[in-house]
N, C-alpha and C positions, 0 to 999 in steps of 0.2 A: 653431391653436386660440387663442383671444381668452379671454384670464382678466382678472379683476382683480389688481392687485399684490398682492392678502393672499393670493387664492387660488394663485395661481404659487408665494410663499411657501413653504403650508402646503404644494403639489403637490413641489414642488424639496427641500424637507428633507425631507418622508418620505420619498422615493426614495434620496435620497443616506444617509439612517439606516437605510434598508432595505438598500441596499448595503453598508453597515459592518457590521451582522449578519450577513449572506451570505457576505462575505469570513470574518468571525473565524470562522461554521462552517466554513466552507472549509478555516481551515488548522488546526480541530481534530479535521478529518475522522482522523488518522491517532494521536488521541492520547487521545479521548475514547471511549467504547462505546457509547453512545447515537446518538450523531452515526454513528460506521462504523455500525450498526446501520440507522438511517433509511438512509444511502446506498444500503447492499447493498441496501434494497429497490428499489431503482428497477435495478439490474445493478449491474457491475463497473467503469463509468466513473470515480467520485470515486475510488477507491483506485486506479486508473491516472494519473489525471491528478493526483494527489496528490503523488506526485515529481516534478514537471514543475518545472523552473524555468528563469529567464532573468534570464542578466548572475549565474547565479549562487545568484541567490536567489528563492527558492518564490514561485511564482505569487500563490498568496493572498494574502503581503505585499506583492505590487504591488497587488492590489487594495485592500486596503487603505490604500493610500498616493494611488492614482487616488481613490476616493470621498473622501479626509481634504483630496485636493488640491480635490476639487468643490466641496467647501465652505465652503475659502478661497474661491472663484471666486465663490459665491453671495452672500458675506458682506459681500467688497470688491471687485470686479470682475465684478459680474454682468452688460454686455456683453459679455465674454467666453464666457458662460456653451456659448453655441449652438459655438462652436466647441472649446471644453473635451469637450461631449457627439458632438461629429462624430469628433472620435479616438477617445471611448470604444466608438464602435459600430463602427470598423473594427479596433479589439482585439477586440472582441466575434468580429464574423466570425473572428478568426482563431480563435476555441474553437469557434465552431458549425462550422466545416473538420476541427480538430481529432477533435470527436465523432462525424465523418462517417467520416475514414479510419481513426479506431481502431474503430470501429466499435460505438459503447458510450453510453450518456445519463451524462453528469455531472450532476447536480441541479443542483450550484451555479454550475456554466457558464450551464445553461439559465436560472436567476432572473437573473444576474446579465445574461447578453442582454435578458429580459423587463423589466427594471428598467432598462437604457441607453434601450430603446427605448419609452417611456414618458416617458422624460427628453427624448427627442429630440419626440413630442407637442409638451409644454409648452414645447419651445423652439426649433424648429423656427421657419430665418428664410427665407422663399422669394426674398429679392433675392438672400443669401448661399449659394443652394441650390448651385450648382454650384462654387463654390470647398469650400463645408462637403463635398463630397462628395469633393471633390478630396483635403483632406485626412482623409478616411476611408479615401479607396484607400490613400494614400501610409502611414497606421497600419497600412493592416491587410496592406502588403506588406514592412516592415521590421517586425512583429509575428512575423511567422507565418514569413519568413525566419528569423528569429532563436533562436524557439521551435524549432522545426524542426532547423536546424543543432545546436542545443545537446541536442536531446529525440530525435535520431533512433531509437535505442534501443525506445523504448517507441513508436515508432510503426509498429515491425515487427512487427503482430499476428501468432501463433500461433495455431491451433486449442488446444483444451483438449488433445486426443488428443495432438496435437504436445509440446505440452508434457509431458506425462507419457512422452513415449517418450524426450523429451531428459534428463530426470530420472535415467531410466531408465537409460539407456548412461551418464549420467555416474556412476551407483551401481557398474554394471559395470566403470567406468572406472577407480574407486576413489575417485572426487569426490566421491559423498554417503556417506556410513552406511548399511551393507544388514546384513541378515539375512536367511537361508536361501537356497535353492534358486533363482539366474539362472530355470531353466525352471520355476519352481511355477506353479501352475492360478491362483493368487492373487495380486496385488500390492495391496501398501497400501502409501500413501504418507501420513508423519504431518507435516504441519505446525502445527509445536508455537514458542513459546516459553519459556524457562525460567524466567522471572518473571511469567508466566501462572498466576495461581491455581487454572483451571481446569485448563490440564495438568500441574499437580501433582498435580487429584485422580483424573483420570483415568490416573494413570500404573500406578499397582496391576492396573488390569484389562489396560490396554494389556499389560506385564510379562504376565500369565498367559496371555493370548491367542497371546503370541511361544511360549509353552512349549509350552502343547496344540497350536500347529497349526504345530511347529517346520518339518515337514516338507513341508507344503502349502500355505507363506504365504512370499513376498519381503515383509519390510519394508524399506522403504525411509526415514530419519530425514533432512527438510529443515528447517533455520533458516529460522522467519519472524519474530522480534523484531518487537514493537510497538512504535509512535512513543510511546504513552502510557507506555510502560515503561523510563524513562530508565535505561541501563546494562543494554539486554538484549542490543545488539547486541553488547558487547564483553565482556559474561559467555558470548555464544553462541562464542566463541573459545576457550573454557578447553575444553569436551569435547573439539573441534578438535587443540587443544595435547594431552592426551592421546592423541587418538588416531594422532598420532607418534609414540609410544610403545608403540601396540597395545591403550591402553586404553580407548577409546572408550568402550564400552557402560557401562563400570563407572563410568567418570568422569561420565556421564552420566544415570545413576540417583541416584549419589550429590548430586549439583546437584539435579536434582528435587525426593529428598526432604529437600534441608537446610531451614532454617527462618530465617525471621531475614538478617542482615547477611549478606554474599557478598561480601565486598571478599576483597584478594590473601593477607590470612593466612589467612583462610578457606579461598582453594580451594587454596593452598600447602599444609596439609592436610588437605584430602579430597587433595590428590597424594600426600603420604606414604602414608596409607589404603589409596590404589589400587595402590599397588605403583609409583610413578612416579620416576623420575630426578627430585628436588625443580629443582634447578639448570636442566635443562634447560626445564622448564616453567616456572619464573620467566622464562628469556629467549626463553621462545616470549607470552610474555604481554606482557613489557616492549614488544615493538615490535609493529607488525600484523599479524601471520599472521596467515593466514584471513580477512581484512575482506574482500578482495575475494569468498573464495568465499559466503559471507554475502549480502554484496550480489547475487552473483547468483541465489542462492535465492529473496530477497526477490522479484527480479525475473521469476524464474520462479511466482514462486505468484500474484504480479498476474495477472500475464497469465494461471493458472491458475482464476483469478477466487475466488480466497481471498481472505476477509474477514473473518476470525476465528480465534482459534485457542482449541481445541485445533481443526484440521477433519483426518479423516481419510480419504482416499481407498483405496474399496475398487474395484477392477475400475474407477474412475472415478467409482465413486458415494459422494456424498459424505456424510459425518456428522459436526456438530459436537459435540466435547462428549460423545459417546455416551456410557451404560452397557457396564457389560460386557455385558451381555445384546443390547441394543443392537446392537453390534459384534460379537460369536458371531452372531449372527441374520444379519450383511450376509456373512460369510464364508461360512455355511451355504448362504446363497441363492447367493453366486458359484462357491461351490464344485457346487450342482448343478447349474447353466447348465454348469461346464464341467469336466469330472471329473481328478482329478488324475492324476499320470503315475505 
């Protein structure tokens, strides 16, 4: 394409400024509520590929560091430019493979291809074609090696059904928090935070619901801490740390409804409170128990295609947030599809 120098310009920095937006939403996908919000609408991709990283560190900061690098290139080195954009598009390919085998649309993948390739228009050199492409294969096969080797993990889709049945054996297992009856007619699985204001308010109805239908409901209680909520993954450790003790449930209401500050004198006692060995719970808190199982909750509700909390799975169907009323109505309805024992 034949521009003038102003026009290439004006073309070459809003692309690369469009890229620097795309990336900072990228990496506030997991910390801001608007942002997960817009994502879940397109599926479950951005909050899959949202722990993706390589060499280390979150993908979105490489992007951000590729566009920040485009525009030194543009500034002071703009024959370079054409070949700067021939790696960014075989990085690229390696997200469009990526959203292929997990099988899911990332939003900010897909701008952030649409935005390479664009760049690649405006600067697109045809004597240079077949080396520029050369070096696109050679990005986008130590890219996507790379990504791959480190991200294997999350690239092993699950069906939802799957995932709720591994949930499942692991409750039975003694790995998550359950309540009531292995064989009830009903399963609910709550993916909560505990510095989630909404599953603070929703906690009162959830509680009476466990009561009225003690005997016709498995609750099942998974960790999904939010990015936006600095210090929830290692506050979701303290009911953990209780529940070595036996006191799970109690320790875990009491975290709900506290108010305010949550540092170690704090849940030091709500332990007194609960009836807890104070000591032991100090040094189940001092070091990391339970991060790992944590993290693999997290890991299971991605793949779940949880994107908010409070969300509660009923029978598989899911509700975020609900009312009491709300949530009695989804149990009512699973309960007549399949009558209890």
């Amino acid at each position: 394409m034949v521009l003038s120098q102003e026009d290439y310009e004006i073309a070459a920095w809003t692309l690369v400024t469009l890229g620097v937006l795309v990336s900072i939403l990228s990496a506030l996908e997991r910390r801001v509520r608007w942002v997960q919000r817009f994502c879940a609408f397109f599926g479950e991709g951005c909050r899959r590929t949202a722990v993706f990283t390589l060499l280390r560190v979150p993908v979105p900061i490489w992007g951000l560091a590729y566009y920040a690098g485009l525009g030194l290139v543009l500034a002071f080195v703009r024959p370079l430019m054409f070949w700067a954009v021939m790696a960014g598009l075989g990085i690229e390919c390696t997200f469009v493979l990526t959203m292929v085998l997990i099988r899911a649309l990332c939003v900010f993948c897909l701008l952030n291809s649409i935005i390479v390739a664009l760049l690649l228009v405006f600067t697109f050199n045809v004597r240079h074609a077949e080396l520029g492409l050369a070096l696109a294969a050679a990005a986008f096969v130590g890219s996507f090696g790379a990504l791959f080797y480190e991200n294997r993990p999350h690239f092993e889709k699950m069906s939802k059904d799957e995932v709720l049945s591994e949930i499942e054996k692991e409750a039975e297992s003694g790995l998550n928090p359950a309540l009531g009856r292995e064989d009830a007619p009903v399963k609910v699985i709550e993916f909560s935070d505990y510095l989630c204001p909404h599953c603070r308010k929703v906690q009162p109805a959830a509680k009476r619901i466990r009561g009225e239908y003690r005997d016709l409901v498995r609750w099942v209680y998974v960790d999904f801490p939010l990015e936006m909520h600095p210090g929830a993954k290692d506050l979701a450790r303290a009911p953990r740390c209780a529940r070595d003790q036996g006191k799970f449930w109690e320790f875990h209401e009491l975290v709900l409804a506290g108010e305010g500050k949550l540092g170690p004198e704090e849940l030091e006692a709500m332990a007194g409170r609960s009836g807890l060995d104070v000591e032991k719970f100090r040094a189940c808190m001092a070091g990391t128990s339970h991060a790992d199982e944590i993290e693999r909750d997290i890991t299971e509700g991605l793949a779940a295609g949880i994107s908010a909390t409070p969300t509660f799975l009923v029978n598989g169907r899911a509700l975020v947030a609900p009312s009491y009323d709300e949530l009695k109505s989804a149990i009512e309805r699973a309960l007549a599809r399949k009558p209890s024992l």
